[in-house]
C-alpha positions in Angstrom: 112.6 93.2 104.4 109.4 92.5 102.1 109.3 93.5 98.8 107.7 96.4 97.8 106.0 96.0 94.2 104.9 99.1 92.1 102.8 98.8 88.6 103.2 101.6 86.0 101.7 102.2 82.7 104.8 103.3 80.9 102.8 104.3 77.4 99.8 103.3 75.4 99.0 102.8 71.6 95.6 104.3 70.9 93.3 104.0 67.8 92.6 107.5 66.4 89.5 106.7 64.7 88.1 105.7 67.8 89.9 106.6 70.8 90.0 103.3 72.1 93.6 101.5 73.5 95.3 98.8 71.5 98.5 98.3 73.2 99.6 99.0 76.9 103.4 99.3 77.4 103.9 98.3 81.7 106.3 98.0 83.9 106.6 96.8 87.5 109.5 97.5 89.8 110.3 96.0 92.3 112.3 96.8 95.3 113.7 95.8 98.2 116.3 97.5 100.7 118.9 98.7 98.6 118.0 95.8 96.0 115.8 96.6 92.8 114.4 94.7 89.7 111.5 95.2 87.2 110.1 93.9 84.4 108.6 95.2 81.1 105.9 93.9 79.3 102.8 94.6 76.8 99.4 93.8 76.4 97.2 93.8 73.2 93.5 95.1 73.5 90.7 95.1 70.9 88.4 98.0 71.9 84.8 98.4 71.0 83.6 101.7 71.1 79.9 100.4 71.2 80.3 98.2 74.5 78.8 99.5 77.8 82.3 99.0 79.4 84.2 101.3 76.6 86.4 104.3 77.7 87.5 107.0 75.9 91.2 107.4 75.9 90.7 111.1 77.8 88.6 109.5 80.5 91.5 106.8 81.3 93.0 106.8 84.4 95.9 104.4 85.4 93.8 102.2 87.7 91.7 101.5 85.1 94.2 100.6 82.8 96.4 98.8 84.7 93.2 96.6 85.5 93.2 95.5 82.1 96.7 95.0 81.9 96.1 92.7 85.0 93.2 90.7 83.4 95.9 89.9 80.9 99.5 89.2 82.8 100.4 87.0 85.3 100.5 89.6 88.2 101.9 86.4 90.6 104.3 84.8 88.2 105.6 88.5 87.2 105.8 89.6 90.7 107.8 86.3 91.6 110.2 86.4 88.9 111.3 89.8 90.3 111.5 88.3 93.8 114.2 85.4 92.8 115.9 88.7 90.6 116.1 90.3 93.9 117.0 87.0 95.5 119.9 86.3 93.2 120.9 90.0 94.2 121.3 89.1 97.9 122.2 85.6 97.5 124.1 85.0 94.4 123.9 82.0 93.0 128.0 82.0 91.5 130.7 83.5 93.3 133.8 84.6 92.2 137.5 84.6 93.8 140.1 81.6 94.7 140.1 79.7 98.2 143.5 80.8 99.4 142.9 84.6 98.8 
């Protein structure tokens, strides 16, 4: 079964003076079968209210975020380090038990 891979923005630390997002809190699960992993991670942002590209904190949505969180994390290596997780699950690495049980 392939893994599916879901990205969530799990909080945000926002300047008050200006609206504008310093710190995104993610997560991305991932799952396959019965098997699940996820990792947990931030990202810094400097905001500048007087850039074109600027978005108030009430006009977010989580696409747009989690674009920027993108721009900034590995989404590959982070999505591959959940696969060999999930690997290890199905295919552990040490076993336990004696050989004349």
């Amino acid at each position: 079964m392939a893994i599916t891979y879901t990205w969530q923005v799990a909080n945000m630390e926002r300047n008050t003076a200006n609206d504008g997002v310093v710190v995104c809190h993610w997560r991305c699960i991932g799952v396959d079968g019965d098997h699940s992993a996820s990792s947990y991670g931030t990202t810094s942002h400097e905001p500048d209210p007087s850039s074109a590209d600027f978005v108030p904190y009430a006009d977010l949505t989580e696409e747009t975020v989690l674009g920027w969180v993108h721009a900034a994390v590995d989404k590959d290596a982070t999505e591959a380090a959940i696969a060999d997780k999930i690997d290890a699950m199905i295919n552990p690495p040490v076993a336990t038990g004696t050989p004349w049980a």
